[in-house]
C-alpha positions in Angstrom: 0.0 0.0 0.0 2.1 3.1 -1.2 1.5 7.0 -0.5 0.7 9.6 -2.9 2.7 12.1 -1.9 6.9 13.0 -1.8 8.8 13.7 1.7 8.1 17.4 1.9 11.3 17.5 4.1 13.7 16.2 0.8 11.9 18.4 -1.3 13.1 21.5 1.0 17.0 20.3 1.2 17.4 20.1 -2.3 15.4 23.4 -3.3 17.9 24.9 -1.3 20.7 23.0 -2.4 19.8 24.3 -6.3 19.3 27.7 -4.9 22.7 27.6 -2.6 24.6 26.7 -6.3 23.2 29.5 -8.3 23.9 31.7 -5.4 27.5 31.0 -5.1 28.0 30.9 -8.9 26.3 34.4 -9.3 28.7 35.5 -6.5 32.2 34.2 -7.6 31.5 35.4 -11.3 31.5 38.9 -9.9 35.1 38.9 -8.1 33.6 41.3 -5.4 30.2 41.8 -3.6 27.7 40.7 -5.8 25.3 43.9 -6.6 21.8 44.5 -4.6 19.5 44.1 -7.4 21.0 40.0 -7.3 20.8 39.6 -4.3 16.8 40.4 -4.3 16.4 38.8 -7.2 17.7 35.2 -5.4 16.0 36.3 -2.3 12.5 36.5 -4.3 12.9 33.5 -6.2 13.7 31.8 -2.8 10.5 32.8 -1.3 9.2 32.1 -4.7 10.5 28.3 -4.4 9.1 28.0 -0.7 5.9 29.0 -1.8 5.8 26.3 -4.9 7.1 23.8 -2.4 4.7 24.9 0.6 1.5 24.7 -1.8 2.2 21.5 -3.4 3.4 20.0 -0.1 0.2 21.0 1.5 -2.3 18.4 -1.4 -2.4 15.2 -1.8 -5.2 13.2 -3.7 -7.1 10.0 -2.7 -7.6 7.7 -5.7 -11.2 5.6 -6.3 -11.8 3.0 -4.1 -9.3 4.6 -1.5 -10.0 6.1 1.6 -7.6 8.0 3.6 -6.8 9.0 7.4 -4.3 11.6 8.5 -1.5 10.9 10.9 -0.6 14.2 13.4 2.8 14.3 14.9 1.2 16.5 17.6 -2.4 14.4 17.9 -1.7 10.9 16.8 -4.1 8.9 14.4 -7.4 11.4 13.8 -10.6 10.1 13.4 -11.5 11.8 10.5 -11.9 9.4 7.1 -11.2 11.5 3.9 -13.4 10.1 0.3 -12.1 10.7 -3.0 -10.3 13.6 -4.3 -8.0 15.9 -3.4 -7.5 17.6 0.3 -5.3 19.9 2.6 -2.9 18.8 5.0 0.0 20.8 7.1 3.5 19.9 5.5 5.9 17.8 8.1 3.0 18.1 10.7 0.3 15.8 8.9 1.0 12.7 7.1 -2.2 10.9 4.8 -2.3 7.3 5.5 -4.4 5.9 2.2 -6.1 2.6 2.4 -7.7 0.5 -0.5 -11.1 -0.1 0.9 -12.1 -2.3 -2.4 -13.1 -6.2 -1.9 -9.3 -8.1 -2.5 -8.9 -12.1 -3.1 -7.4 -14.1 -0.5 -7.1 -17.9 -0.9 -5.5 -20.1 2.2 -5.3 -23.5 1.8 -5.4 -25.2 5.3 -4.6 -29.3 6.3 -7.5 -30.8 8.4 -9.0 -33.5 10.0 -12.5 -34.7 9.9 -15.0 -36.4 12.8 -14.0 -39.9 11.3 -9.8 -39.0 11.7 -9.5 -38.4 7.8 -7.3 -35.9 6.9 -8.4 -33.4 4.1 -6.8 -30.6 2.4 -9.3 -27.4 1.7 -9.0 -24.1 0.1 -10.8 -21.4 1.4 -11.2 -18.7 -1.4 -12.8 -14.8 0.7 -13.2 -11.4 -0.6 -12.5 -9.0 2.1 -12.3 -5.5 2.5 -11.4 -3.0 5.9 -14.0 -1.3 7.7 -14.4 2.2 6.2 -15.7 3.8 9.8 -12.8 1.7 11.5 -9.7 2.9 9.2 -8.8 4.7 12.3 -8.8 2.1 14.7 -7.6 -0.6 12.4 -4.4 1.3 11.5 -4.0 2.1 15.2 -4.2 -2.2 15.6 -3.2 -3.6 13.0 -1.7 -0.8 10.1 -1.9 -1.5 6.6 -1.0 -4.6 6.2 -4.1 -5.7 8.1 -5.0 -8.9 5.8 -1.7 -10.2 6.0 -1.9 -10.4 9.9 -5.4 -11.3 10.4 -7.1 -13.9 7.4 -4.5 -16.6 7.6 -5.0 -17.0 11.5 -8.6 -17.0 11.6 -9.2 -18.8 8.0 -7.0 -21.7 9.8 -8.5 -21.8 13.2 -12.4 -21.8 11.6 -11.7 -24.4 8.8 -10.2 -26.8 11.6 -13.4 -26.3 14.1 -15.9 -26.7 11.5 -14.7 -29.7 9.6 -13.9 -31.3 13.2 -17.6 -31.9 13.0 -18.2 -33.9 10.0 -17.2 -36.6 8.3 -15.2 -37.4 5.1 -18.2 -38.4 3.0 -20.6 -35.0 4.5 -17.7 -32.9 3.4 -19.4 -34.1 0.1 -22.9 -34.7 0.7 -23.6 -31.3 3.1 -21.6 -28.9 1.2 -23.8 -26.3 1.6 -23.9 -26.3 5.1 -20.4 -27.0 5.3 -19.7 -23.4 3.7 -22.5 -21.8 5.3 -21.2 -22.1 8.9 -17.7 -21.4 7.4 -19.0 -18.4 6.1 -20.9 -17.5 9.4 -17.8 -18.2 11.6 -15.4 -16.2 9.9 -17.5 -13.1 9.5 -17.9 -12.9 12.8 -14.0 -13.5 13.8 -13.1 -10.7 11.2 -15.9 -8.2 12.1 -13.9 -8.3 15.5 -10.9 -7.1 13.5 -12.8 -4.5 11.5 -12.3 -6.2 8.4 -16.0 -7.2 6.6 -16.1 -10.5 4.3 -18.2 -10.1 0.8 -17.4 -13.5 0.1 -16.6 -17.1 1.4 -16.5 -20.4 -0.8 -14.6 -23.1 -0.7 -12.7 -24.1 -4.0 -10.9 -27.3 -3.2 -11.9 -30.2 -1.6 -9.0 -32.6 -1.8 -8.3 -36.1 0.4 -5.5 -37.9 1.2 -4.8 -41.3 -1.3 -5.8 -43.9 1.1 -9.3 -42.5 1.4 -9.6 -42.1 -2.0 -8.6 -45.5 -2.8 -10.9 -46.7 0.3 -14.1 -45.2 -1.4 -13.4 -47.1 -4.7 -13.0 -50.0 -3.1 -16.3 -49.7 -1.7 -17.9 -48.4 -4.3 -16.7 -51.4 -6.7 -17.8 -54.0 -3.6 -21.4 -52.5 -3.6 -21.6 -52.9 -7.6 -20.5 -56.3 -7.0 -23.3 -56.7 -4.4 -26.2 -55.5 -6.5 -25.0 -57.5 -9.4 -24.9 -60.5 -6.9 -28.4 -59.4 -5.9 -29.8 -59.6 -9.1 -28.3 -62.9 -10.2 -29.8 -63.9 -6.9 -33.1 -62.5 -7.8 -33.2 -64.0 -11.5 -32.3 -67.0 -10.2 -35.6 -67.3 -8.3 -37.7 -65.9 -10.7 -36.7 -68.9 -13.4 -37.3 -71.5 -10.5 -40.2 -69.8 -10.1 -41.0 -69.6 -14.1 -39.8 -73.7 -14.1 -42.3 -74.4 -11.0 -44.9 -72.7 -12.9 -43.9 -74.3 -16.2 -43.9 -77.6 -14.8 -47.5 -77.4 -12.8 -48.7 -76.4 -16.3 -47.7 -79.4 -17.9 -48.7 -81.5 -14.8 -52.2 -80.4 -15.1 -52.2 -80.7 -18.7 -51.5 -83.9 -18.8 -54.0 -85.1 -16.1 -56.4 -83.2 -18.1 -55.6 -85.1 -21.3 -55.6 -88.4 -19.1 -58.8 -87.7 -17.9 -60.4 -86.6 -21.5 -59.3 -89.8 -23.0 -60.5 -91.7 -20.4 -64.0 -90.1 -20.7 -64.2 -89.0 -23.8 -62.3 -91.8 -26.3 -62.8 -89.6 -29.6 -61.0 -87.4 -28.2 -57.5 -89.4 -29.6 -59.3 -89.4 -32.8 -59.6 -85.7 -33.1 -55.6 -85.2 -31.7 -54.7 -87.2 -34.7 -57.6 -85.4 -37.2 -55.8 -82.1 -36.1 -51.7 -83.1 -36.5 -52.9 -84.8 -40.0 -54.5 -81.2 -40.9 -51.8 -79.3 -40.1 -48.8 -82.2 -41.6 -50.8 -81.1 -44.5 -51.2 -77.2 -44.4 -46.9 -77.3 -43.8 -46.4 -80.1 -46.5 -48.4 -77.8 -48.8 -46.5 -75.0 -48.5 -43.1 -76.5 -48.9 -41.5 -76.0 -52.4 -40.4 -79.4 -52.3 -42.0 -82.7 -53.5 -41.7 -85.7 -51.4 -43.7 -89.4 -52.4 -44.2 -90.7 -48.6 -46.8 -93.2 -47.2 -49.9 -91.7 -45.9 -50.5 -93.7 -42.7 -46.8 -92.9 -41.4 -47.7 -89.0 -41.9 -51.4 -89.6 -40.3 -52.4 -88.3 -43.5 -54.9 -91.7 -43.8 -58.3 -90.1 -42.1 -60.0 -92.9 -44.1 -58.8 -95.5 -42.6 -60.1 -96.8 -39.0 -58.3 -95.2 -36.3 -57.2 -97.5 -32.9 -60.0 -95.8 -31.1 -62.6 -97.4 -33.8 -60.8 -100.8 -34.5 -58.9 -101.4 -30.4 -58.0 -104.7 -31.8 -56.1 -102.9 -34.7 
């Protein structure tokens, strides 16, 4: 944080450095006394030169975005906060003290360890800014390089508290909470301080190998339980299907046991419906076979074994 202003007090010495040399050149080109009319000449440019100096010693300008504060060697720090532009102070007696009161980056990276004893490596990323009513009292405390001196310490000393309460895997899952007491903590440790936080996120979330390698492993164990699972569960659904299945044919067959015992045509018309359909498939086939009717059941003419038993 640099001043906009010269030492008033180097200015003087070599003013009158410049105007000692022209004095003594003036004099020694003479040989004698030099004449009256020089000497007020030098005399009026003197005062002339401690004028120039006086008035531009006495400004000094405060940039956008700055604020400033004026130190006294007779008072100390004043309270007064000067805005933008240009302003007044007593040369040697006043010195401005200009601060940059616009939001600045910080980023801290910090080594921590989580409810579960896993250690994890975050980046905490805030925009911070000084107090503009506390520029006195900040500089008094802390001076300019307030950030510096205060962010690393507290930045540290939250991230450690709040992860403490989580585990690893709610770093991940409760994010959002995760920041939001960050954020909440460290406002009010740098409002202490007179500092004010426009901004607190947290960039990087990194852990250490072994925990990394940990959650694959289980990650690859529960795909291998759910696929486990499943095999499981088909499994039981074709012993199921073959229970089913096999019931089906079971009654089926009693059924057709019970027909043919009842009902003796009832051979006939099995062997009336395989002949018709022998003979629907034989009819659409390109090729052209000579076979014996009876072995294709083709033969509905001739007496069946329900009709002739002793056949």
């Amino acid at each position: 944080m640099s001043n906009q202003w010269n030492n008033p007090q180097q200015q003087m010495d070599q003013f009158l450095k410049q105007m000692r040399r022209g004095f003594n050149m003036g004099g020694s080109g003479g040989g004698g006394r030099p004449p009256k009319g020089a000497i007020g000449a030098t005399g009026a440019l003197v005062a002339l030169g401690v004028l120039a100096w006086g008035f531009s010693a006495s400004l000094y300008n405060v940039d956008g975005g700055h604020r400033a504060i004026k130190y006294s060697r007779i008072a100390g720090v004043k309270d007064e906060i000067y805005g933008e532009g240009t302003h007044i102070r007593l040369p040697w007696l006043e010195t401005p003290i200009i601060y940059d009161v616009r939001a600045k980056p910080t980023s801290i990276q910090s080594l921590t360890g989580t409810k579960d004893l896993q250690m994890v490596n975050i980046t905490c990323r805030v925009l911070s800014r000084p107090n503009q009513e506390k520029l006195p009292k900040l500089y008094r405390t802390l001076g300019t390089n307030y950030d510096e001196r205060v962010l690393p310490s507290i930045i540290n000393e939250v991230l450690k508290s709040v992860v403490a309460q989580f585990n690893a895997s709610q770093l991940i899952t409760q994010r959002d909470r995760v920041s939001r007491l960050i954020r909440d903590q460290l406002t009010k440790r740098a409002f202490l301080f007179n500092l004010v936080l426009d901004d607190v996120s947290l960039t990087h979330i990194t852990f250490s190998p072994e925990f990394a390698s940990a959650v694959e492993a289980k990650q690859i164990a529960q795909q291998d339980a759910q696929r486990a699972a499943f095999i499981v569960d088909r499994a039981k659904q074709e012993k199921q299907s073959t229970i089913v299945r096999a019931k089906g044919e079971a009654r089926s067959a009693e059924l057709i046991g019970e027909a043919i015992k009842s009902q003796p045509g009832f051979l006939e018309l099995r062997r009336l419906e395989t002949a018709r359909d022998i003979a629907h498939i034989l009819q659409r086939s390109n090729n052209r076979l000579v076979l014996d009717a009876s072995s294709l059941l083709l033969n509905v003419t001739e007496p069946s074994s329900v009709e002739n038993p002793k056949r």
